[in-house]
C-alpha positions in Angstrom: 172.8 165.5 45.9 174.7 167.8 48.5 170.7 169.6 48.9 169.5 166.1 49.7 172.3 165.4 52.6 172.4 169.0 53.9 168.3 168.5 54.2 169.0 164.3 55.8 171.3 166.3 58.3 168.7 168.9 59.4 165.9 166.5 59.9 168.7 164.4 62.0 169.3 167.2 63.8 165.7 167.6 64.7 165.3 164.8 65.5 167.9 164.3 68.2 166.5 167.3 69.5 163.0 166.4 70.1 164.8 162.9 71.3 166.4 165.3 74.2 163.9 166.8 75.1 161.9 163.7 75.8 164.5 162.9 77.7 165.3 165.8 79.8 161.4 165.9 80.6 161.2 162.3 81.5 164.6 162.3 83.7 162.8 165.8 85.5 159.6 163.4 86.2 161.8 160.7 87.8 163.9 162.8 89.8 161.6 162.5 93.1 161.3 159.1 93.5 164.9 158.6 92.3 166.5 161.0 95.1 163.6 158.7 97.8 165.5 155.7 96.2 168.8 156.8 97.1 168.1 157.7 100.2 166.8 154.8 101.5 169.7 153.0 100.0 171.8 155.2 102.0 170.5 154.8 104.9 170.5 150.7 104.6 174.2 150.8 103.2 175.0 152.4 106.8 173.3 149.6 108.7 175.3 147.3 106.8 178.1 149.1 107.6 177.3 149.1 111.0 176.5 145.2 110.8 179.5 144.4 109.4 181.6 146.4 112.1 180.6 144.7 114.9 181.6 141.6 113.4 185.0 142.6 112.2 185.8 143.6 116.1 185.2 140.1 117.1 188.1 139.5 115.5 190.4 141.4 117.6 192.1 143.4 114.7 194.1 146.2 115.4 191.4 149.6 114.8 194.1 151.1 112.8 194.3 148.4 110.3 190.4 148.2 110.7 190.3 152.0 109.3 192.7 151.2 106.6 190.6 148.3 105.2 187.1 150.7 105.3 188.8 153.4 104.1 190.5 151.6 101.1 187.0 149.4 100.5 185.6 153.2 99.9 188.3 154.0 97.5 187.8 151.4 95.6 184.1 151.4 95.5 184.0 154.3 94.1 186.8 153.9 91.7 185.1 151.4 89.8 181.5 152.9 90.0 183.5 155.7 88.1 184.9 153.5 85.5 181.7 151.5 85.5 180.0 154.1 84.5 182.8 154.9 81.6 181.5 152.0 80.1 178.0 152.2 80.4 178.4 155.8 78.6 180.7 154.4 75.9 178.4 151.7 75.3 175.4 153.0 74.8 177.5 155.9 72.5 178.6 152.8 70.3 175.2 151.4 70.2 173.5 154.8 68.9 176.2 155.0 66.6 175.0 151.7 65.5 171.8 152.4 65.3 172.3 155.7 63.2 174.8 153.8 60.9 172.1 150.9 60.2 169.7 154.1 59.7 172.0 155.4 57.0 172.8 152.0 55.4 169.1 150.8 54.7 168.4 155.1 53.1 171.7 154.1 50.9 170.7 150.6 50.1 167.2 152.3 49.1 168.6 154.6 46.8 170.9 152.6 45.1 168.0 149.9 44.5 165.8 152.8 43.3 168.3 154.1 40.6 169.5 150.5 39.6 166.0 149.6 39.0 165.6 153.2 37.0 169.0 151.9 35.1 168.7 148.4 34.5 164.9 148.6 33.5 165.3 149.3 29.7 168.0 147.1 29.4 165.9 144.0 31.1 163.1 144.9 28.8 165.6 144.6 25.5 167.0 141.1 27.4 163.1 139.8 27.3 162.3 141.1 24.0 165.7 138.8 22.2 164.5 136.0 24.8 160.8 136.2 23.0 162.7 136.1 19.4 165.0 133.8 20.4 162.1 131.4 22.3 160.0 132.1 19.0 162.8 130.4 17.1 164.4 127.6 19.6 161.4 126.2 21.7 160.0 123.1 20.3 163.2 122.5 18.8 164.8 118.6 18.9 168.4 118.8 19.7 171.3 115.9 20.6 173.6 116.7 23.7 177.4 116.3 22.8 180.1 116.2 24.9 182.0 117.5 22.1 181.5 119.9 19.1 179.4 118.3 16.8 180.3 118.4 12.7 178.1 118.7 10.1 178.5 115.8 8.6 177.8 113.5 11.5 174.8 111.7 11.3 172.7 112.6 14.4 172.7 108.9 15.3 176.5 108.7 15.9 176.6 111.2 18.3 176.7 110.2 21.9 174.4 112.3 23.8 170.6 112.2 24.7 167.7 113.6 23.3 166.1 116.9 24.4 164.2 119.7 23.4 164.6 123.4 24.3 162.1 124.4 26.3 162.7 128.0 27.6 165.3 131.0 27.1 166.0 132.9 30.3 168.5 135.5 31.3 169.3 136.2 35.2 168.6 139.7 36.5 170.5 141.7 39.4 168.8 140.8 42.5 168.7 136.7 40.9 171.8 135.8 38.5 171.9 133.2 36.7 174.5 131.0 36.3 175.2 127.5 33.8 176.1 124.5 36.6 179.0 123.3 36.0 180.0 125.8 33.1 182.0 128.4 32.5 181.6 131.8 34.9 181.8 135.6 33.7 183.6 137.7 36.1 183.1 141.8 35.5 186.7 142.7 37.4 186.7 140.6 40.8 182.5 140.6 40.5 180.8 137.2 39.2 177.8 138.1 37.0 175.0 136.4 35.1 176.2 134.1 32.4 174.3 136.1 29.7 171.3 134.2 27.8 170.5 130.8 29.1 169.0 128.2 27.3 166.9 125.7 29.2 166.9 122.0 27.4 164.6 119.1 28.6 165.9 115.3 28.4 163.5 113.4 26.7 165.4 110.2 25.6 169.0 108.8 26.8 171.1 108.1 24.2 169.5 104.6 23.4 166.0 106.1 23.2 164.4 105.1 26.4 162.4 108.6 28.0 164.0 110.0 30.8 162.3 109.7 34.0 160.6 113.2 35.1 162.1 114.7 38.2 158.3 115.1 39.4 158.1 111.1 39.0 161.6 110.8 40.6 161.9 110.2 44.2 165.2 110.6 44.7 165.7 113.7 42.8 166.7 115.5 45.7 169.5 113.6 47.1 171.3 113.4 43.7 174.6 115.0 44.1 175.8 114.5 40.6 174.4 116.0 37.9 173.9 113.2 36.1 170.5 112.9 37.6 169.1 115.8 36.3 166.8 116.0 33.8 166.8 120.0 33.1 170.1 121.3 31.1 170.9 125.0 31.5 173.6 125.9 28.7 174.8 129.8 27.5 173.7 131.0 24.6 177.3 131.3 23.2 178.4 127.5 23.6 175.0 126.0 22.4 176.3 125.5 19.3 179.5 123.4 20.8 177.4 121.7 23.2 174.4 120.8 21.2 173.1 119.5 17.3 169.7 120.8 16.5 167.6 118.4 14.4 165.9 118.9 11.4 162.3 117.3 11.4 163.7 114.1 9.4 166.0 114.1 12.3 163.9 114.8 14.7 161.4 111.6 13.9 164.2 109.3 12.7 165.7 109.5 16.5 162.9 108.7 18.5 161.7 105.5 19.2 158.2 103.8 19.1 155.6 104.4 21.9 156.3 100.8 23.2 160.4 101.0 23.0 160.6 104.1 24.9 160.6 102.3 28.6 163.6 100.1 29.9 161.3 96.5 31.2 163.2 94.5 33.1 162.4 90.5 33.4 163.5 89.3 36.8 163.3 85.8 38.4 163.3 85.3 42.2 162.2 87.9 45.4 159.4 85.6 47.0 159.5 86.1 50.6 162.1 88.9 50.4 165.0 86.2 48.7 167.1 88.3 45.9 165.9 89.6 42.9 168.1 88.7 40.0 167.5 90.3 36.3 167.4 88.0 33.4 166.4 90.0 30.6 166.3 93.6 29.4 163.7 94.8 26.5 164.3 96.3 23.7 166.5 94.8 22.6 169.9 95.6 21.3 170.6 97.6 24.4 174.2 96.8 26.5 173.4 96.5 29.8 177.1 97.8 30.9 175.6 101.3 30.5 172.8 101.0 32.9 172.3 100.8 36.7 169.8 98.2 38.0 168.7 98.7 41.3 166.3 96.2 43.0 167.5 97.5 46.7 163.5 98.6 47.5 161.6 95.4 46.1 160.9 94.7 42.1 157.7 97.4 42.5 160.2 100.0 43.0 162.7 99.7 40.3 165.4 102.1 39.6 167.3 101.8 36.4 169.6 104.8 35.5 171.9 105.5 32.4 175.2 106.2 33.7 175.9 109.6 31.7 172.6 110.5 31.0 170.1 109.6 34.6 167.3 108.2 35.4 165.3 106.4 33.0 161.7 105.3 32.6 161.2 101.3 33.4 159.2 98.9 34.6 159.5 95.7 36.1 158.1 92.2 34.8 158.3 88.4 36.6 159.6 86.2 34.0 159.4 83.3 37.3 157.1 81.1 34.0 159.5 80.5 32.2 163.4 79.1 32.4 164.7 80.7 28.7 163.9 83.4 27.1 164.0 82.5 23.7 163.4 85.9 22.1 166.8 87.0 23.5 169.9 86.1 21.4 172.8 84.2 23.0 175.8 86.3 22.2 179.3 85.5 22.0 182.3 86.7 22.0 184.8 84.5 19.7 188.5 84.2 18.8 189.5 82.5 15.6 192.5 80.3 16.1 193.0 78.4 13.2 190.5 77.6 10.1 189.6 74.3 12.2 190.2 75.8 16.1 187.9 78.4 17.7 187.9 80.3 20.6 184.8 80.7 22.7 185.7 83.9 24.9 182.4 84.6 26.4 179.0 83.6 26.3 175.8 85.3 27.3 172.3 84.2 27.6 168.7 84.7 29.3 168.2 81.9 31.1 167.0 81.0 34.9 167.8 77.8 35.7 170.3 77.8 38.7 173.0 75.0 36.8 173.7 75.8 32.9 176.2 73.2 31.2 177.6 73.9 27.9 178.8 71.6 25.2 181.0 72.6 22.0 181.0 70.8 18.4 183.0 71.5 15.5 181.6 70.2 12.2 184.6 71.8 10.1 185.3 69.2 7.3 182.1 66.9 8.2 179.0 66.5 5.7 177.2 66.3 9.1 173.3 68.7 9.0 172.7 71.3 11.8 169.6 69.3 12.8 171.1 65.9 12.5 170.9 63.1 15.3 174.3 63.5 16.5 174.2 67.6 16.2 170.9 67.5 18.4 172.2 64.7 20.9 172.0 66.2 24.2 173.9 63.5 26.6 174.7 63.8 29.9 178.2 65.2 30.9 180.6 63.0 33.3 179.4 64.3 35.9 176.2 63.2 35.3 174.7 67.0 34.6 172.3 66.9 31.6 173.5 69.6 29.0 172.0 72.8 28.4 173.2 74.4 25.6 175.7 73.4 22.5 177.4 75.8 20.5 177.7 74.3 16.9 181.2 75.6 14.7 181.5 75.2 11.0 184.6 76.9 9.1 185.7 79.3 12.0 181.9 80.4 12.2 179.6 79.8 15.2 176.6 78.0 12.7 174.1 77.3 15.4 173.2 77.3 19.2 171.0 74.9 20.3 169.1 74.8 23.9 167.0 71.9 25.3 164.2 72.6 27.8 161.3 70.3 29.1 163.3 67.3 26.9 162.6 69.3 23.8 165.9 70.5 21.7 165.0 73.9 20.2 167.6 76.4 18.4 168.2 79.8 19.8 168.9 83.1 17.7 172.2 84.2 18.6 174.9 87.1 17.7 178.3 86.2 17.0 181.2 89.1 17.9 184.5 88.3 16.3 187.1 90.1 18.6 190.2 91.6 17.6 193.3 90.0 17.8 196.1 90.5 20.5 197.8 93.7 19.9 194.7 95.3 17.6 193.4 98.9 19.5 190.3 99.0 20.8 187.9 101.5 22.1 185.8 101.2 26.2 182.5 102.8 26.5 184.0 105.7 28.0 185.8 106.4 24.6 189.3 105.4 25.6 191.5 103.8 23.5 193.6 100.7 23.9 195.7 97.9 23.3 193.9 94.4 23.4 196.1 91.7 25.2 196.0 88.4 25.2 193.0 86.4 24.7 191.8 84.1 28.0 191.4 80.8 26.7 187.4 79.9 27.0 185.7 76.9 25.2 188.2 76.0 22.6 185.8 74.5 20.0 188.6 72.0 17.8 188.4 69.0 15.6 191.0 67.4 17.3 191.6 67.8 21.4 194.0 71.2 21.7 195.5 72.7 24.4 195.6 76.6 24.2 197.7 78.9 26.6 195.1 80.4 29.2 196.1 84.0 29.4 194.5 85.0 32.4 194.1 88.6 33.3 197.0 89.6 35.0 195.8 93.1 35.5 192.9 94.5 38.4 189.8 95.0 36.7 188.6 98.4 35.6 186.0 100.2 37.8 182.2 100.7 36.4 182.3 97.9 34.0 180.3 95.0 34.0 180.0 91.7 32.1 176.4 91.8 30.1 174.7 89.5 31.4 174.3 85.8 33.1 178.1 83.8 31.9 178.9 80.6 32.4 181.2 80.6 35.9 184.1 79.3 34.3 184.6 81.8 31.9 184.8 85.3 33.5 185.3 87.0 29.9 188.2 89.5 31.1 190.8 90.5 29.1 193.7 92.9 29.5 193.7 96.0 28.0 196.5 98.6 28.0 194.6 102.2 27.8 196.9 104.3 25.6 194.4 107.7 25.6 191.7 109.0 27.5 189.6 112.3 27.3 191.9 113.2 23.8 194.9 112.8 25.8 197.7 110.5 25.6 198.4 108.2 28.8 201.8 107.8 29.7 202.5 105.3 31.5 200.0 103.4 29.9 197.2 102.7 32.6 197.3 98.4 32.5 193.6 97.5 33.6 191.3 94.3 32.8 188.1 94.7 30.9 184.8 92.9 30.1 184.9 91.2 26.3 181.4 92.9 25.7 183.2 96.1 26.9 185.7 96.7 23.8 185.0 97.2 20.2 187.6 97.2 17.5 189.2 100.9 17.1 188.0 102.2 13.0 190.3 103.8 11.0 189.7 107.5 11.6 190.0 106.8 15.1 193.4 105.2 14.5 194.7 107.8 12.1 194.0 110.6 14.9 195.7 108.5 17.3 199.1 107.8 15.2 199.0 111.4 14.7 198.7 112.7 18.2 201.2 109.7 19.0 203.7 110.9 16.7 203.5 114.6 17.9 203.9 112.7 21.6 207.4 111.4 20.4 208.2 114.9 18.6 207.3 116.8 22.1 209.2 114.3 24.2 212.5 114.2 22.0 212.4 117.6 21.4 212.7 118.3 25.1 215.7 115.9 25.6 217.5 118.2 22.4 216.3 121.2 24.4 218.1 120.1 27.9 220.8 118.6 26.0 222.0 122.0 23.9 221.3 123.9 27.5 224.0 122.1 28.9 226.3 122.6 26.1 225.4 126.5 25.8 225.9 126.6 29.7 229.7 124.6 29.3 229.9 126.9 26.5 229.7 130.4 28.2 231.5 128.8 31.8 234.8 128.0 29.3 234.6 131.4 27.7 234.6 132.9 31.3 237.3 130.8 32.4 239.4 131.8 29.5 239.0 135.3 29.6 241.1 135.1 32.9 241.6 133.2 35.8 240.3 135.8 38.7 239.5 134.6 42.1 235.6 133.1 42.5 235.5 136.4 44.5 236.2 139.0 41.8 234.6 137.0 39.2 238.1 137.4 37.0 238.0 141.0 37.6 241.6 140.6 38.8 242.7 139.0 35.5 241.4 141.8 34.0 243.4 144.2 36.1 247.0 142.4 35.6 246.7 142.0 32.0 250.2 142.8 31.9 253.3 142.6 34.3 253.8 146.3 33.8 250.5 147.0 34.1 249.6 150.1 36.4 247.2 151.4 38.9 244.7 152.2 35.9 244.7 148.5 35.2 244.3 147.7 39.0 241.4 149.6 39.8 239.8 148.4 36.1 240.5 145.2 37.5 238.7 146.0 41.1 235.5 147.5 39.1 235.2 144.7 36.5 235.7 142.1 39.0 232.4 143.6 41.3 230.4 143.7 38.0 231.5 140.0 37.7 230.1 139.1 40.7 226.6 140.8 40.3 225.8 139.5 36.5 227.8 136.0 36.6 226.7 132.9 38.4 229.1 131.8 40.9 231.2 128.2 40.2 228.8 126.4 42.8 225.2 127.9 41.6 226.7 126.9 37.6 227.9 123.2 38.6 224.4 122.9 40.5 222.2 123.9 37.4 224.7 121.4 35.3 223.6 118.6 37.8 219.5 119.1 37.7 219.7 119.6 33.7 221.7 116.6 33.5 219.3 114.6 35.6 216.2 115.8 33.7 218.1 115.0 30.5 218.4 111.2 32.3 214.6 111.0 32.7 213.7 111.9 28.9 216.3 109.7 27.7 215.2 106.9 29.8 210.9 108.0 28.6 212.5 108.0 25.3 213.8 104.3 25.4 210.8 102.9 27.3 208.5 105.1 24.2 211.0 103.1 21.7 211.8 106.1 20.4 214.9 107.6 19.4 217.1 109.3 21.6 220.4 111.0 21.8 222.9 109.0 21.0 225.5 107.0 23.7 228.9 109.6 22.6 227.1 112.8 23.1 225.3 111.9 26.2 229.1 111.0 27.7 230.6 114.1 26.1 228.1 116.2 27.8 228.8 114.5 31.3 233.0 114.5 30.9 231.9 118.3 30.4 229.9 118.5 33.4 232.7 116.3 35.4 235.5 118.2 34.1 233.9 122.0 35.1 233.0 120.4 38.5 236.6 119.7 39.2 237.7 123.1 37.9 235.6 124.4 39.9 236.7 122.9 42.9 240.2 122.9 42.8 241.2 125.9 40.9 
């Protein structure tokens, strides 16, 4: 290496010779007309000299003062045509040193790529031999995306995630690293590096089974700033395993859907002449429309639907403008049982275009009366005058039929009954938070004999991102309070107070409620444990402040050093400068009067807090005597410390 620089040096040095003597040759051959050039621009700096002169004595100025001005004009001239030409020189030094720095920077940058490419090469050819092995192995595969660590004993169905199949192994490389989005970075020292063996994994399906939309098919794939959008995964190697399931090949076919159930269609009414486009149906069925984005903002050809956690989805767009009900779709509802004769219609749902839908209710509870009976398929007018639509049949706290009339034909309609949980019961919300249901809203109250039931309106704002199903009757708005108790596997507290959709909850199971009485209980544990902690820090600080105080009563100065030094009433200059000495190491190691009261005061106001958490938790606390021992203490050192 030191050959190498002493042999860069000499060719430098040759170099900036040859350079010189280019120069020196090319400055002799421009010396002639140079020294003509600065002779003429003597001689026409004189004339304007001269020029100038003759106007300056029109001014009848003194001649001295004329002198003094020409002569200080010179001096100044040539004083800055000196420095001027400082600069110029130091200038163009700093640019050649540039210019030889740059020189040096791009022979180092060479060498350093030529031995890291001589390093790295073998080690880049083992990376692409385990990607081959590892690609021989993983490509092909079906896998489910989790958001958590999948168990064993899940059944691949239960876990919320799409489906995708690995489709390459890569690993970055020096000049281009590569680097998981949104996951965890290496960092050699202070240096971010390539996140080791990436795995690439393809969307095929959401997690309802309707194929992703290719980002080649996509329009919009570039202006998606989440990542929600895309339909390429990149995960490490190392947290595969806790981000993904892979499939066996009984899994793999059980998961997918048919050929025809694999593309969202969405029946839509309206849009002639640019009017709104409203949806009215959704195929296949079974699927909740609260996890899907509709989008009819450029026309019905151009549909967008898009799963809210997993993207873009494939779909496709059908008029339903023949036909006012959709038959094939079941009317849901969402029910409360009151009483064995009084029932609760919450919510209903239903595919239907007509602009005007009127409901009716009969209970049958108790009656021999048949499902398809005159007075069960009488469809009078309301007293309004509005023909009926649709009437909900109950018999023994069960919805038994709903029947629908269109073009003066009654026909029935499948439907799908969902019981919800009673005030009080936990629920789960699509994002997986759990709950506490409130109150029910009083809907279509269904009774034998006329009842009036409390409303129970919402009383909270409703939560963002969630949508009723589908088309409701406009008196019943179907929200109900819901008081979310965890999110993300941590406890809320306070308890966010929100208003939800009915088709939006689902009753809590039990392993979900064992998990949550657990981590509850370890809440309570954590909170009261912290009000015991603050509690015996105030007594251990009361503690050590009486012990001090009764080891002597020293000034606040000495810290009771001079307690220490009178011990006695004969005691002698020994005990005096003993007294002096322990009374400065007082005052380095012990807190003053002021800084003690001041830590009593926070601790005791923190200690206020996790009382006052524990009594809103309903948990219990300390008790009423030793939270006023504790503050006598604190009042009593407080007025010791003030007063002596």
């Amino acid at each position: 290496d030191e050959d190498e620089e002493d042999e860069d040096e000499d060719e430098e040095e040759e170099i900036h010779a040859v350079r010189g003597a280019a120069a020196a040759s090319s400055a002799s051959a421009l010396a002639p007309p140079l020294q003509r050039s600065a002779e003429v621009g003597e001689i026409a700096a004189s004339r304007l000299s001269a020029a100038q002169a003759a106007i300056t004595e029109a001014l009848g100025l003194p001649q001295e003062l004329l002198e003094c001005l020409a002569r200080w004009e010179r001096e100044q001239a040539a004083a800055e045509g000196q420095w001027r030409l400082k600069q110029s020189r130091m200038y163009l030094e700093f640019e050649e040193r540039k210019r030889r720095l740059q020189e040096q920077q791009m022979g180092q940058r060479k060498k350093l790529r030529e031995s890291c490419d001589a390093a790295l090469r073998p080690l880049y050819a083992e990376g692409a031999a385990v990607c081959s092995e590892l690609e021989r192995l993983l490509v092909g595969r079906l896998c489910r995306l989790c958001e958590h660590a999948p168990a064993a004993a899940v059944p691949q169905q239960m876990l919320p995630g799409p489906l995708a199949r690995v489709s390459a192994v890569s690993f970055g490389q020096f000049e281009s690293p590569l680097r998981a989005p949104g996951g965890p970075s290496r960092v050699l020292g202070a240096v971010p590096v390539s996140a080791g063996i990436l795995v690439t994994l393809s969307k095929i399906c959401d997690r309802n089974g309707i194929a992703m939309l290719p980002a080649s098919d996509d329009p919009l794939a570039g202006f998606s700033r989440s990542g929600r959008g895309a339909t390429e995964v990149k995960l490490p190697l190392r947290l595969l395993g806790a981000r993904v399931k892979l499939l066996t090949e009984a899994e793999a076919q059980a998961a997918q859907r048919p050929a025809d159930q694999r593309t969202f269609v969405v029946r839509y009414a309206g849009g002639e002449h640019g009017g709104p486009v409203e949806p009215v149906q959704i195929l296949p069925e079974g699927i909740s429309l609260a996890e899907y984005d509709i989008s009819f903002a450029a026309g019905a050809a151009a549909l967008r639907v898009e799963h809210r956690t997993d993207g873009p989805v494939r779909c496709r767009a059908e008029p339903a403008a023949q036909k006012q009900v959709f038959a094939s779709s079941p009317v849901e509802l969402y029910t409360q049982e009151v009483d064995p004769e009084t029932h609760n219609i919450v919510q209903v749902y239903f595919s239907d275009l007509r602009d005007q839908v009127a409901v009716d209710v009969l209970n049958l509870t108790g009656t021999d009366t048949a499902l398809d009976g005159p007075e069960t398929c009488s469809f009078e007018s309301d007293a309004t005058g509005t023909a009926l639509n649709y009437k909900i049949v109950v018999r023994d706290a069960a919805v038994a039929a709903v029947l629908y009339q269109e073009d003066g034909r009654v026909r029935p309609s499948p439907f799908v009954e969902h019981r919800l949980p009673a005030a009080g019961s936990f629920v789960t919300l699509p994002d997986g938070a759990l709950g506490r249901l409130g109150q029910l809203p009083r809907g279509l109250v269904v009774a034998r004999e006329p009842r009036d039931l409390p409303e129970h309106p919402p009383q909270w704002a409703p939560a963002p991102g969630l949508r009723p199903k589908g088309k409701h009757p406009a008196e019943l708005p179907g929200l109900v309070d819901v008081s979310i108790v965890q999110r993300g596997g941590a406890v809320v507290w306070p308890h966010h107070e929100c208003s939800v959709p009915v088709c939006a909850i689902t009753a809590a199971d039990s392993a979900r409620l064992r998990q949550w009485h657990a981590q509850w209980d370890a809440h309570l544990r954590a909170r009261s444990a912290e009000a015991e902690g603050l509690a015996v820090q105030i007594e251990e600080l009361l503690a050590r402040s009486k012990a001090a105080g009764g080891s002597g009563r020293g000034s606040s100065s000495n810290g009771g050093g001079a307690a220490v030094g009178n011990g006695s009433s004969g005691g002698n200059g020994e005990g005096g400068e003993g007294g002096e000495g322990g009374g400065e190491n007082g005052a380095e190691t012990r807190p003053s009067a002021k800084e003690v009261v001041s830590e009593l005061t926070e601790t005791y106001g923190r200690l206020e807090e996790a009382q006052r958490e524990l009594l809103e938790l309903q948990a219990e606390g300390l008790s009423e005597e030793r939270l006023a021992s504790l503050q006598r203490g604190i009042q009593r050192y407080a007025a010791l410390a003030r007063f002596g």
